[in-house]
N, CA, C and O atoms as a GROMACS GRO file, in nm:
protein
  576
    1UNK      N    1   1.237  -0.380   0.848
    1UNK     CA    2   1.186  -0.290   0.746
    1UNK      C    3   1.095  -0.368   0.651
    1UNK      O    4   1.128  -0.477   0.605
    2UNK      N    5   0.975  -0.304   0.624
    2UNK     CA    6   0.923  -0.397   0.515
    2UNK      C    7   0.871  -0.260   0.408
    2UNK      O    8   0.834  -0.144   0.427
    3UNK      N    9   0.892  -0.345   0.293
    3UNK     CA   10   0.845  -0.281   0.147
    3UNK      C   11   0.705  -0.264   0.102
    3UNK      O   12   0.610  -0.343   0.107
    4UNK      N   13   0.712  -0.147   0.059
    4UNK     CA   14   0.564  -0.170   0.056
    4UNK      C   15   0.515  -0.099  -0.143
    4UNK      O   16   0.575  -0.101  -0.250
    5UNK      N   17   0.418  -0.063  -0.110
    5UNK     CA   18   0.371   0.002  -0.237
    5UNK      C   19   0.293   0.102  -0.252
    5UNK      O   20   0.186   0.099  -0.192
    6UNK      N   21   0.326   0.211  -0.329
    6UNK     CA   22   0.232   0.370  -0.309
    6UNK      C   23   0.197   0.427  -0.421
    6UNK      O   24   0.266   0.400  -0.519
    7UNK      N   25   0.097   0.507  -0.435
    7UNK     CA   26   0.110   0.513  -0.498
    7UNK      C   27   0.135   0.660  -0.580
    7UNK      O   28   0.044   0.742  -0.576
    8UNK      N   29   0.285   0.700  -0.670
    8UNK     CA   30   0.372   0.755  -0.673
    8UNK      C   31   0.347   0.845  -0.782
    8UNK      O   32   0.396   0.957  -0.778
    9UNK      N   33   0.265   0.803  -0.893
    9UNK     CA   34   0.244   0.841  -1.049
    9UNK      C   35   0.118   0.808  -1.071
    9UNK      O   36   0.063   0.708  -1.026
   10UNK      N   37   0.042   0.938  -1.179
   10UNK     CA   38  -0.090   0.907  -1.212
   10UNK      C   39  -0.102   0.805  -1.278
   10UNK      O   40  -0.211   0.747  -1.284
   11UNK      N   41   0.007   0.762  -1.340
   11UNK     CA   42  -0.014   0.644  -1.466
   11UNK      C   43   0.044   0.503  -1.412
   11UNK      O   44   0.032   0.404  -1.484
   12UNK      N   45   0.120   0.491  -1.263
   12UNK     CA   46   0.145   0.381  -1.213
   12UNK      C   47   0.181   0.363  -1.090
   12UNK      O   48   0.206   0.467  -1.029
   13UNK      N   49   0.195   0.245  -1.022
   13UNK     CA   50   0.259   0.248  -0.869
   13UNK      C   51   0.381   0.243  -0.894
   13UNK      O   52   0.408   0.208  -1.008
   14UNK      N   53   0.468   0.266  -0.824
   14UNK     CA   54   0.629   0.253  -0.759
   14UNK      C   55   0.608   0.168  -0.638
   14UNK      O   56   0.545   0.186  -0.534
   15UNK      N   57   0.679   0.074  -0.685
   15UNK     CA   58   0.741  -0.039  -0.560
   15UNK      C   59   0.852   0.064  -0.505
   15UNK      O   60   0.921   0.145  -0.567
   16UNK      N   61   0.844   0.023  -0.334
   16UNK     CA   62   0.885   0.085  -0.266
   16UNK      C   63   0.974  -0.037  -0.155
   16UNK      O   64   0.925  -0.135  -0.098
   17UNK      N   65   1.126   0.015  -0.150
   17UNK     CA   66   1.202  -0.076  -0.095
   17UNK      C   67   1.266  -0.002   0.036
   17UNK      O   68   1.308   0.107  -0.004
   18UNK      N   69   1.283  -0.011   0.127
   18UNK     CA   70   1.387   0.050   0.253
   18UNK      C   71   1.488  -0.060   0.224
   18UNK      O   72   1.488  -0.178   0.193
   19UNK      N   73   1.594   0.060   0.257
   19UNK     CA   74   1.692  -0.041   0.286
   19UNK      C   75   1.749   0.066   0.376
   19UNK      O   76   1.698   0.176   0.396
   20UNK      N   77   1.882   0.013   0.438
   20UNK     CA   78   1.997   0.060   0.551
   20UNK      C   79   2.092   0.091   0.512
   20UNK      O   80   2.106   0.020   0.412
   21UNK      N   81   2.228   0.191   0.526
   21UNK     CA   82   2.348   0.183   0.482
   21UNK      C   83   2.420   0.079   0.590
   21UNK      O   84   2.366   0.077   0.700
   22UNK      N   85   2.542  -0.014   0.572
   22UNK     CA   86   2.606  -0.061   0.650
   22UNK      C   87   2.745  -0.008   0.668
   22UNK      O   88   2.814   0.028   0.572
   23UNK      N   89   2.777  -0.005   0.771
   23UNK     CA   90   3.000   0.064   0.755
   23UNK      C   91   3.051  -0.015   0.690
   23UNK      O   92   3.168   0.012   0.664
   24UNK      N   93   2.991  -0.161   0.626
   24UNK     CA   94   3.067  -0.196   0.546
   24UNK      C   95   3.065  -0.177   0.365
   24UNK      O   96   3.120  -0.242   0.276
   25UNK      N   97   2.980  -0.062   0.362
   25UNK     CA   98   2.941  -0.045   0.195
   25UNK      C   99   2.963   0.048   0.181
   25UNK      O  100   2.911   0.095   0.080
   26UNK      N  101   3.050   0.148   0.265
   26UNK     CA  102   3.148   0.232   0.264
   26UNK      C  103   3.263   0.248   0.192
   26UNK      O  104   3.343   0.158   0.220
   27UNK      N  105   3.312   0.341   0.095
   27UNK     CA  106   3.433   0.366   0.032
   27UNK      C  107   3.529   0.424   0.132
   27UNK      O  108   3.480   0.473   0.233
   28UNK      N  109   3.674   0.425   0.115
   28UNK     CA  110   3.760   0.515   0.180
   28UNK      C  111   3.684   0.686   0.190
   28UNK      O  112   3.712   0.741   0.296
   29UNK      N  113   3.628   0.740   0.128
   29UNK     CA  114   3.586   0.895   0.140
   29UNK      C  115   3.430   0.875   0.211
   29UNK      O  116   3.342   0.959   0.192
   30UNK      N  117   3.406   0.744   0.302
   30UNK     CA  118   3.264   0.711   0.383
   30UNK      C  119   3.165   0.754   0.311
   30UNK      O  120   3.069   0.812   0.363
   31UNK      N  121   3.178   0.724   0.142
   31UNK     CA  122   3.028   0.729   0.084
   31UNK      C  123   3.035   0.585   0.042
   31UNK      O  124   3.123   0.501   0.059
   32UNK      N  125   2.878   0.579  -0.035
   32UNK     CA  126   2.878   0.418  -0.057
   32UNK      C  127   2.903   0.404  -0.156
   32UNK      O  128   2.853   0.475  -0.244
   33UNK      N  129   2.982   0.319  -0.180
   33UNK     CA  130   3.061   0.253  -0.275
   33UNK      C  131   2.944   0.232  -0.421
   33UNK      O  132   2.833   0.194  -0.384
   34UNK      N  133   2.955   0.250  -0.553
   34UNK     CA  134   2.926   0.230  -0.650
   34UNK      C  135   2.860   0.109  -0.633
   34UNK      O  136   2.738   0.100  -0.637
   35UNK      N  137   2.937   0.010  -0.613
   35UNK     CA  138   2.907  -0.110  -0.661
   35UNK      C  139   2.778  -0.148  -0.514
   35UNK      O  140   2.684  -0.225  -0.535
   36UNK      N  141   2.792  -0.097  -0.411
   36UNK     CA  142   2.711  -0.178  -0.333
   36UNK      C  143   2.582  -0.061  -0.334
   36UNK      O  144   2.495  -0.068  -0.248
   37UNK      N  145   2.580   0.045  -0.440
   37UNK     CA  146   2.411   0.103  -0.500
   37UNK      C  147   2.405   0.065  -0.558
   37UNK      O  148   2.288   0.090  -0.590
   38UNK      N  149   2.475  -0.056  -0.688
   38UNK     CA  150   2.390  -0.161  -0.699
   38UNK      C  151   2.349  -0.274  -0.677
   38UNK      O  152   2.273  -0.340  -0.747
   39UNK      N  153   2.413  -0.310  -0.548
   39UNK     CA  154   2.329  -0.425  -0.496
   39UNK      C  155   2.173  -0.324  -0.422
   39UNK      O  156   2.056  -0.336  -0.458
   40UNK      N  157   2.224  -0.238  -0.320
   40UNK     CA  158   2.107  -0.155  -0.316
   40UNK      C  159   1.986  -0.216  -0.447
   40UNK      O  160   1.926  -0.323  -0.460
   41UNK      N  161   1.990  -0.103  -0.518
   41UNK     CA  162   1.889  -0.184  -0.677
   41UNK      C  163   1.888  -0.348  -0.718
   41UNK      O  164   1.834  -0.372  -0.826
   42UNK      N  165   1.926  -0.430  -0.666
   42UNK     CA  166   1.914  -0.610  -0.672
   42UNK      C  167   1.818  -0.611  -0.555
   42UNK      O  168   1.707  -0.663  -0.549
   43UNK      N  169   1.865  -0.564  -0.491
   43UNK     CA  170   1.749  -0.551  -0.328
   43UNK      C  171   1.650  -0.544  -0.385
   43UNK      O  172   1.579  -0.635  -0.426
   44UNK      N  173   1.633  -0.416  -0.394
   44UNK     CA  174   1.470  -0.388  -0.433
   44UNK      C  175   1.408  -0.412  -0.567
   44UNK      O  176   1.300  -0.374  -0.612
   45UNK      N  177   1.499  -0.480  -0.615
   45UNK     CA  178   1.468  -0.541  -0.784
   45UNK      C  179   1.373  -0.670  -0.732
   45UNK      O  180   1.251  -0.680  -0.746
   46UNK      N  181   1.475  -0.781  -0.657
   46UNK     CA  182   1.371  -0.899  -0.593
   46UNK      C  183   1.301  -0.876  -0.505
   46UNK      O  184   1.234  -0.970  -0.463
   47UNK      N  185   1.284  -0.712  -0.425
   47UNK     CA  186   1.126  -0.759  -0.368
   47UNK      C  187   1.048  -0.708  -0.472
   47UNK      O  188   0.945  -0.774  -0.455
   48UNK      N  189   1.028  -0.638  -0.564
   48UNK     CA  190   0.980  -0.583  -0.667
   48UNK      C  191   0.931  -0.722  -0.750
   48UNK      O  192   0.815  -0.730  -0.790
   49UNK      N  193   1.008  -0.808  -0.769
   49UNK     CA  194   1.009  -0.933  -0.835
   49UNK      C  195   0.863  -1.013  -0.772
   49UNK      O  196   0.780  -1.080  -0.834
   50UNK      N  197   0.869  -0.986  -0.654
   50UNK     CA  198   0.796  -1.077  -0.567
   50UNK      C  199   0.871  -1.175  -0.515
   50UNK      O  200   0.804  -1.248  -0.443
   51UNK      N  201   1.027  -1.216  -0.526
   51UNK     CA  202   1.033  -1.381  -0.455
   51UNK      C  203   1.065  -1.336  -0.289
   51UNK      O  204   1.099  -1.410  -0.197
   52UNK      N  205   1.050  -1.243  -0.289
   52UNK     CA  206   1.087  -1.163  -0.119
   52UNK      C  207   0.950  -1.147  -0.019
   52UNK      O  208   0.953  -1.100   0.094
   53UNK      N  209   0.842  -1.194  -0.081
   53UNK     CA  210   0.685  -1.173  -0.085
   53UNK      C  211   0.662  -1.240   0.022
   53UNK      O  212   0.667  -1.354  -0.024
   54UNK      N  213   0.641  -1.251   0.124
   54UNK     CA  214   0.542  -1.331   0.225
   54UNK      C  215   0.393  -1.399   0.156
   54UNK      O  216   0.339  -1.508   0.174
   55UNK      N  217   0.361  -1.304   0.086
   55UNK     CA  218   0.221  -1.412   0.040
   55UNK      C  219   0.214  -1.530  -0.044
   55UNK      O  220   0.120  -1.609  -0.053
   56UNK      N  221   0.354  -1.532  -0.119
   56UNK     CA  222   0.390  -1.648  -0.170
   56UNK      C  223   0.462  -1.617  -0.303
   56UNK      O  224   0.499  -1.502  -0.328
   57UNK      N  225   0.486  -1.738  -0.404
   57UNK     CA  226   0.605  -1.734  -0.489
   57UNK      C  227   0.580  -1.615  -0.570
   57UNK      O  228   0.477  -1.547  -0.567
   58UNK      N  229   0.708  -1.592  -0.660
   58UNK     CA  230   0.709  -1.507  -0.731
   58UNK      C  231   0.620  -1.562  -0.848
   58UNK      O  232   0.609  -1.684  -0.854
   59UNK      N  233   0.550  -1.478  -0.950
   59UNK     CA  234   0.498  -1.468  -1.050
   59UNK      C  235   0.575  -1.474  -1.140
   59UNK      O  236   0.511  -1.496  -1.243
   60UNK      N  237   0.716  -1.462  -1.165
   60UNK     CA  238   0.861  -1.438  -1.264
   60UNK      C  239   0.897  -1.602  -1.236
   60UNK      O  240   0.891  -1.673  -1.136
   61UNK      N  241   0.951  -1.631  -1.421
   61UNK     CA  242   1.005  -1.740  -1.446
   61UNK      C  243   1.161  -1.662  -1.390
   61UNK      O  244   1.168  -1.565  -1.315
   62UNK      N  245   1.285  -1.744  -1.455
   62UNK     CA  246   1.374  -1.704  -1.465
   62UNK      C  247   1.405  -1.579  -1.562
   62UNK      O  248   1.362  -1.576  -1.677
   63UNK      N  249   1.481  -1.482  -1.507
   63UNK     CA  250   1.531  -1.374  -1.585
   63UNK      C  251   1.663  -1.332  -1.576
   63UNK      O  252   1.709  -1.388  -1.477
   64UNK      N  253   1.744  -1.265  -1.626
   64UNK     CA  254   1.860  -1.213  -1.622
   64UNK      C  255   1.874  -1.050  -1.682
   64UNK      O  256   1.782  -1.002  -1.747
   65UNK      N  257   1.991  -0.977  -1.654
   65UNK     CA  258   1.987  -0.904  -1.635
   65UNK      C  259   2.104  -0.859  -1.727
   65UNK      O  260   2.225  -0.874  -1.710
   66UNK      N  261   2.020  -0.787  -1.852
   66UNK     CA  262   2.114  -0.796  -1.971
   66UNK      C  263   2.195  -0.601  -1.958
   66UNK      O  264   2.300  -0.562  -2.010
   67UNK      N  265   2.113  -0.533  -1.885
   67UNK     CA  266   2.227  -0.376  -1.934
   67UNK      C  267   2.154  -0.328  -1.750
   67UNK      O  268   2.085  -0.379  -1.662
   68UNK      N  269   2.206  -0.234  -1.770
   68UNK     CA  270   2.228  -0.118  -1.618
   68UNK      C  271   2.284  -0.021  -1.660
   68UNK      O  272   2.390  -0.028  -1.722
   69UNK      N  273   2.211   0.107  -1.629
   69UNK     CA  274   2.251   0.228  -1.623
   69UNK      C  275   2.247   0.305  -1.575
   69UNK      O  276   2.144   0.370  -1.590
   70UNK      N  277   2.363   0.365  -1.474
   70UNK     CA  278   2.306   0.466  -1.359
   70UNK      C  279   2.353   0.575  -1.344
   70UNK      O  280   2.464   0.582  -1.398
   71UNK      N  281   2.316   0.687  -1.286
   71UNK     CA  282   2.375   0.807  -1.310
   71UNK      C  283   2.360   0.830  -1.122
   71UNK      O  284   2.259   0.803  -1.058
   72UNK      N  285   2.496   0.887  -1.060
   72UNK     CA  286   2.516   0.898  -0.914
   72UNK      C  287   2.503   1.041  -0.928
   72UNK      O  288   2.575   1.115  -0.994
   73UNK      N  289   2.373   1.078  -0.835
   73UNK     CA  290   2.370   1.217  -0.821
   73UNK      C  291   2.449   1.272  -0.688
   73UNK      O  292   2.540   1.353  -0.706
   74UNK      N  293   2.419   1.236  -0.572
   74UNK     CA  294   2.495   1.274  -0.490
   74UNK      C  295   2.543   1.135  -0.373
   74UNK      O  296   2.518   1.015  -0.380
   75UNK      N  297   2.602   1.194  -0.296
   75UNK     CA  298   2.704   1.080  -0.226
   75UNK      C  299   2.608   1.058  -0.080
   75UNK      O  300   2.568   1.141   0.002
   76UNK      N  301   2.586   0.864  -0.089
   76UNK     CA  302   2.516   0.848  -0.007
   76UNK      C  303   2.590   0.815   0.131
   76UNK      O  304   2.677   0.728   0.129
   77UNK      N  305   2.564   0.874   0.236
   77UNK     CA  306   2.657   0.810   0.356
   77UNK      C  307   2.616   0.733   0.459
   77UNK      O  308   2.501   0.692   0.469
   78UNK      N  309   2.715   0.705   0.548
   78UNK     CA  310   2.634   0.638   0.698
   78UNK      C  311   2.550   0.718   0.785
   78UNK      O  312   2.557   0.838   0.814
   79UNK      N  313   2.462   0.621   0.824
   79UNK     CA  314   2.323   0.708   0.855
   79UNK      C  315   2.256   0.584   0.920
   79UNK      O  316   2.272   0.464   0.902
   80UNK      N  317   2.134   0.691   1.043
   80UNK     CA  318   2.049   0.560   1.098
   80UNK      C  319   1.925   0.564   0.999
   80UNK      O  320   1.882   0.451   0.975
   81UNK      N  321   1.866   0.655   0.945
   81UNK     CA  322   1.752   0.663   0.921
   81UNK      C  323   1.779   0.578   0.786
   81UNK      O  324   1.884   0.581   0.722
   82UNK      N  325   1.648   0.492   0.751
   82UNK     CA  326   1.652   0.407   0.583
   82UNK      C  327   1.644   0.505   0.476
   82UNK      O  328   1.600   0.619   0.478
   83UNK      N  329   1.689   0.447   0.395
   83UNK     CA  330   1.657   0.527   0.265
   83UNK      C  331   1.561   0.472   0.156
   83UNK      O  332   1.515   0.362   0.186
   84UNK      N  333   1.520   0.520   0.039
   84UNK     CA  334   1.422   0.438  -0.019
   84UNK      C  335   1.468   0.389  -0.171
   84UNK      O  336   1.512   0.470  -0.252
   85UNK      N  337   1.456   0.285  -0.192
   85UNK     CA  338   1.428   0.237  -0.365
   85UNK      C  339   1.340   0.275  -0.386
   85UNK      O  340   1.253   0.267  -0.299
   86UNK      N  341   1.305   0.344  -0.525
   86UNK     CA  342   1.132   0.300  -0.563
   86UNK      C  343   1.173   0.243  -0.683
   86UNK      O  344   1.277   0.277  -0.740
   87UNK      N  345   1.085   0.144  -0.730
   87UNK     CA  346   1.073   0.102  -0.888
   87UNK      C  347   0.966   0.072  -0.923
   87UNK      O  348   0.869   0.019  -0.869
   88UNK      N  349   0.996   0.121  -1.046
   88UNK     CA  350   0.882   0.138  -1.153
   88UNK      C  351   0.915   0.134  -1.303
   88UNK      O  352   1.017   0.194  -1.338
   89UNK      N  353   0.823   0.055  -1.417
   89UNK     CA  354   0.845  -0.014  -1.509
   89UNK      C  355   0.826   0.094  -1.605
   89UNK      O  356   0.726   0.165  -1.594
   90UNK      N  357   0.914   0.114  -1.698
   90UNK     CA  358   0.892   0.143  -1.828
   90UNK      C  359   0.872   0.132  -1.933
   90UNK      O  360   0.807   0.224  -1.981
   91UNK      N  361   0.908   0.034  -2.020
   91UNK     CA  362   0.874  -0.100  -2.089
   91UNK      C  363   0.868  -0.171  -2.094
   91UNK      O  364   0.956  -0.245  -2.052
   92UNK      N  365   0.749  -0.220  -2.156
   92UNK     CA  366   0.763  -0.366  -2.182
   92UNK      C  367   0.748  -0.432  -2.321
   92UNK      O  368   0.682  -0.383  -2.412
   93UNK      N  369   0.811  -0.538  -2.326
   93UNK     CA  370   0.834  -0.600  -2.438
   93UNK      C  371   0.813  -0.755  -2.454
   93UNK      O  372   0.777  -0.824  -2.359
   94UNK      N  373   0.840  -0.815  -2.598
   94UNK     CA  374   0.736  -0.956  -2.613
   94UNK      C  375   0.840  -1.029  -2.473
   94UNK      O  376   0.804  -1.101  -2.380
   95UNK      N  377   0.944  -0.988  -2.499
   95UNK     CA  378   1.078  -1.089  -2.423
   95UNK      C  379   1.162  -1.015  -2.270
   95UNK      O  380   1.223  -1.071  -2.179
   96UNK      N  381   1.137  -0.890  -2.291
   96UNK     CA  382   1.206  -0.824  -2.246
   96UNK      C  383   1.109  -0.684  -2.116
   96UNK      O  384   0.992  -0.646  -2.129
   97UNK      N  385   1.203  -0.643  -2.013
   97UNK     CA  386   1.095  -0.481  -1.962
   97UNK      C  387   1.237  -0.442  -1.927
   97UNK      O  388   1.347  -0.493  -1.943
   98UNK      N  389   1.176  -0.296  -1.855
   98UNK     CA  390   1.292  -0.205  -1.858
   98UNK      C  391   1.251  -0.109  -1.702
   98UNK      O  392   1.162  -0.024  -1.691
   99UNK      N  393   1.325  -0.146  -1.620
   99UNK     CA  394   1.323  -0.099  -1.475
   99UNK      C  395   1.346   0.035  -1.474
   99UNK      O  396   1.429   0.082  -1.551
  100UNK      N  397   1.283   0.103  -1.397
  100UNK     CA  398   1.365   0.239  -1.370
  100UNK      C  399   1.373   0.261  -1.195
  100UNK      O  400   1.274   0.219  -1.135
  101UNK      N  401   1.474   0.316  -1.116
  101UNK     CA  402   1.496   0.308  -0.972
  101UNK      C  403   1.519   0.446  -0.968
  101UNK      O  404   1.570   0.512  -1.059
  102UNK      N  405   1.480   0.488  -0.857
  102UNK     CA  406   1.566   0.628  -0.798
  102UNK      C  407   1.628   0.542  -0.612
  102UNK      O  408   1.607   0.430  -0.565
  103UNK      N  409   1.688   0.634  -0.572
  103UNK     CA  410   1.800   0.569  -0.459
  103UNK      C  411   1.720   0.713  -0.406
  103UNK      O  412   1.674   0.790  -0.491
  104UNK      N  413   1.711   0.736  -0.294
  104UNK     CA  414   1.589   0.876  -0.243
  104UNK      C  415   1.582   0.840  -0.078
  104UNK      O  416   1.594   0.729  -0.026
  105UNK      N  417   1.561   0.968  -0.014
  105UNK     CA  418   1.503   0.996   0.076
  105UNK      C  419   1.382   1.098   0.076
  105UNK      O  420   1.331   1.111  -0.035
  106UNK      N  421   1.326   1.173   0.176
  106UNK     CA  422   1.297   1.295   0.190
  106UNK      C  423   1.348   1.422   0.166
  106UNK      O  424   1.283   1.526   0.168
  107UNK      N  425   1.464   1.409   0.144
  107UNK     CA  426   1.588   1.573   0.105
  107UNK      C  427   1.651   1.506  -0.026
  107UNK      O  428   1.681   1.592  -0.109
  108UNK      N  429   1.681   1.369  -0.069
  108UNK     CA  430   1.727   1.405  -0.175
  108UNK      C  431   1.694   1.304  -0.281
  108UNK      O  432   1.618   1.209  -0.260
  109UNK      N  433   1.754   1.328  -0.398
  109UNK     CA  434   1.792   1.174  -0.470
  109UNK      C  435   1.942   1.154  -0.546
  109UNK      O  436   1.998   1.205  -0.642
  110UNK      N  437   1.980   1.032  -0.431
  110UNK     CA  438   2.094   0.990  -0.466
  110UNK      C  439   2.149   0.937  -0.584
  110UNK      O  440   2.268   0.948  -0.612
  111UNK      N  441   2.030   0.854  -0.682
  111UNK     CA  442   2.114   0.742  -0.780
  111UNK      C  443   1.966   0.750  -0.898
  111UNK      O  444   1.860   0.693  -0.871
  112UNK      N  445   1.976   0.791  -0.962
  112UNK     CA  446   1.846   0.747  -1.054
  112UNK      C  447   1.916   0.613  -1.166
  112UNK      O  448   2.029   0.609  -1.214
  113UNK      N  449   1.827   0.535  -1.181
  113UNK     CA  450   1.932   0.373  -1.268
  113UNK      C  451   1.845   0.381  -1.383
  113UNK      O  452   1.798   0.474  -1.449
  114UNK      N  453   1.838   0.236  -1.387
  114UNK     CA  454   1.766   0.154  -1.497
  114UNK      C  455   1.858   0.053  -1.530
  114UNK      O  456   1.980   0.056  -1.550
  115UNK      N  457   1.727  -0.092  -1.533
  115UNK     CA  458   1.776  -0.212  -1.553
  115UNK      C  459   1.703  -0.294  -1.692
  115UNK      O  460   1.581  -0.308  -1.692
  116UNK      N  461   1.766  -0.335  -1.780
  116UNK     CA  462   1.664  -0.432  -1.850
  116UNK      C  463   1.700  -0.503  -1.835
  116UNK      O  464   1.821  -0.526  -1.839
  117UNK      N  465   1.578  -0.604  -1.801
  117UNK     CA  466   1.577  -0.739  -1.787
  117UNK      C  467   1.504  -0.872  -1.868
  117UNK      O  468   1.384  -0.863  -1.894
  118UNK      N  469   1.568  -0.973  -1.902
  118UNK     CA  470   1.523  -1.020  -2.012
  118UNK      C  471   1.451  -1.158  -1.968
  118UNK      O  472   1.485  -1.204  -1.859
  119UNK      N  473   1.377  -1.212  -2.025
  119UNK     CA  474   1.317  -1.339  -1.936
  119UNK      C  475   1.389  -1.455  -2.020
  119UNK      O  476   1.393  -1.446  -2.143
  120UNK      N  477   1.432  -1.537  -1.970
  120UNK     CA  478   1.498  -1.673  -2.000
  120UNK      C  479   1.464  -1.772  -1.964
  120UNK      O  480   1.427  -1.789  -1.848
  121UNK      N  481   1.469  -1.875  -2.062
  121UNK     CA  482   1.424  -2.060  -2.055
  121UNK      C  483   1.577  -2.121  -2.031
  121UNK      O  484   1.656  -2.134  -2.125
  122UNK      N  485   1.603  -2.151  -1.918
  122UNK     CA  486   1.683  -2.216  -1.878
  122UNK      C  487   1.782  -2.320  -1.926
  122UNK      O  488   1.903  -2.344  -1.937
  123UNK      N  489   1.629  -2.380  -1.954
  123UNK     CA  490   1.679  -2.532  -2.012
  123UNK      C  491   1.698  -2.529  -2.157
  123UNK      O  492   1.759  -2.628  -2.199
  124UNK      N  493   1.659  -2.427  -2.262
  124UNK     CA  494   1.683  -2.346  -2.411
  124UNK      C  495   1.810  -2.282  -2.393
  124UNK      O  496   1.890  -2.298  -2.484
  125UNK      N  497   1.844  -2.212  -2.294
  125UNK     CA  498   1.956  -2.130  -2.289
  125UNK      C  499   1.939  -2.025  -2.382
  125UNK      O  500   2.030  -1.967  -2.440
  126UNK      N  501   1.777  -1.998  -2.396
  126UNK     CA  502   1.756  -1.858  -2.474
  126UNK      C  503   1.683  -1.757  -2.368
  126UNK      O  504   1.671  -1.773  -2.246
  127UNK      N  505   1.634  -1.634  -2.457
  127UNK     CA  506   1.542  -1.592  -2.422
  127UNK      C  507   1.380  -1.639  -2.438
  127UNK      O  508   1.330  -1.733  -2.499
  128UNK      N  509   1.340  -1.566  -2.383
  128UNK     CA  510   1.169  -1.663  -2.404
  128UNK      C  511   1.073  -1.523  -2.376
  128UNK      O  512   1.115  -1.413  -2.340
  129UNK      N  513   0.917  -1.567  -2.408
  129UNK     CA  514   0.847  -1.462  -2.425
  129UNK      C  515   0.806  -1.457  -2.250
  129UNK      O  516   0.816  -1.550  -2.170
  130UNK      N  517   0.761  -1.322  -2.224
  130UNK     CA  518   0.725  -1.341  -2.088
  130UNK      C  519   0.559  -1.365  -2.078
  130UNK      O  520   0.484  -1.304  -2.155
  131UNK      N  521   0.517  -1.443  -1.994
  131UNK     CA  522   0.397  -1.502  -1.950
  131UNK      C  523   0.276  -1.348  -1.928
  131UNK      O  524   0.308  -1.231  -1.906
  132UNK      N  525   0.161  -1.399  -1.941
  132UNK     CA  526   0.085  -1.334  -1.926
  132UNK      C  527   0.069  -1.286  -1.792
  132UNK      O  528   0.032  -1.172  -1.762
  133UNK      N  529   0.099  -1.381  -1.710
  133UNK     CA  530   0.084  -1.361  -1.552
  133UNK      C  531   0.192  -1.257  -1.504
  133UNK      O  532   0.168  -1.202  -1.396
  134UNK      N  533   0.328  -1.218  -1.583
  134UNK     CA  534   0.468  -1.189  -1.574
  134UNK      C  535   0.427  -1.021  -1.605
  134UNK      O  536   0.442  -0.941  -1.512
  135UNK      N  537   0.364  -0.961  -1.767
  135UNK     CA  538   0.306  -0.904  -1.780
  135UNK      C  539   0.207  -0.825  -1.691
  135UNK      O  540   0.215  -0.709  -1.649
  136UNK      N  541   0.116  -0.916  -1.675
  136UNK     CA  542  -0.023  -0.840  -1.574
  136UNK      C  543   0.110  -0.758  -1.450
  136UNK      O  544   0.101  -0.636  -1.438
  137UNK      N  545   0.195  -0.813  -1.387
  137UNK     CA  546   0.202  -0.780  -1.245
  137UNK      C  547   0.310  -0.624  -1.335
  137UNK      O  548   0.312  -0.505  -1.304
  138UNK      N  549   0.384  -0.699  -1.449
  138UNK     CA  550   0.438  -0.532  -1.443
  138UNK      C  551   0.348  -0.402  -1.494
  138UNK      O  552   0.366  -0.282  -1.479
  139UNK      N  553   0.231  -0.485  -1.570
  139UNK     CA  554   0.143  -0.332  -1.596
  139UNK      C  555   0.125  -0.229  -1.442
  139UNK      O  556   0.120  -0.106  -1.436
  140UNK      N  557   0.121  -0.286  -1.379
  140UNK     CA  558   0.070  -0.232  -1.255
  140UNK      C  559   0.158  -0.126  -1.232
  140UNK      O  560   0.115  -0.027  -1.175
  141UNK      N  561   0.289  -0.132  -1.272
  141UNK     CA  562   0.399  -0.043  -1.218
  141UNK      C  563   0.442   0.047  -1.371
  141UNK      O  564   0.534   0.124  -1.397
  142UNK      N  565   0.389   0.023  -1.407
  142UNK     CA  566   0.394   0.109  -1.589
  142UNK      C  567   0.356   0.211  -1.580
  142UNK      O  568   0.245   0.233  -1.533
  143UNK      N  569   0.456   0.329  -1.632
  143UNK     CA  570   0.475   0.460  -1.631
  143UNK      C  571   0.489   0.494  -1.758
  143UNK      O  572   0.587   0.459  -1.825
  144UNK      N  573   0.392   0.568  -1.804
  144UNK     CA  574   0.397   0.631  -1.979
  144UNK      C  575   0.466   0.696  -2.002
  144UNK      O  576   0.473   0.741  -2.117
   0.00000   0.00000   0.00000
């Protein structure tokens, strides 16, 4: 499967992720488990990131991942066909942006989220401002 990019909104692109269900991200009632829609959204957070990129490194220093919020619309199950991430940015800030995901196919949408994520200096053990280069790539996905 490879990820690609479309474009989704007059005011921005949506990164676009496939992913697979596995029988093992299955709950006892054969939907997927909470916790593994959000690894689902980590998936398509780092190809979104770029370090998943074939053309080369990511543009992102280090970041972390300070809140998550998701609302489960309906129950995703085992299945051959992929399903889709899209993400797309909503804010941004001197230190900080703010993800938004839907969990989707063609018939439905499973999970709409949101992640903020904060950029961090490692070796400070703070936060830090994000780079101009860090910036440019999320305007691209910025939704008014």
């Amino acid at each position: 499967m490879r990820d690609k990019v479309t474009d989704q909104t007059a005011a921005g692109l949506r990164h676009v992720h496939l992913g697979r269900v596995r029988f093992a991200d299955l709950d006892p009632l054969n939907h997927v488990n909470n916790v593994r829609m959000l690894t689902y959204l980590e998936d398509a957070r780092i190809s979104f990131l770029r370090w998943d990129n074939e053309d080369g490194p990511s543009v992102f220093g280090n970041l972390v991942v300070a809140r998550h919020e998701a609302d489960y619309l309906r129950p995703l199950t085992l299945r051959r066909a992929p399903f889709r991430v899209e993400t797309w940015v909503t804010e941004i800030r001197n230190a900080s942006f703010t993800l938004r995901y839907e969990v989707l196919d063609d018939d439905a949408v499973y999970l709409r989220a949101l992640s903020v994520l904060v950029a961090y200096d490692l070796a400070e053990q703070r936060p830090r401002r994000l780079s101009a280069q860090e910036r440019a790539h999320l305007r691209r996905y910025l939704a008014e």
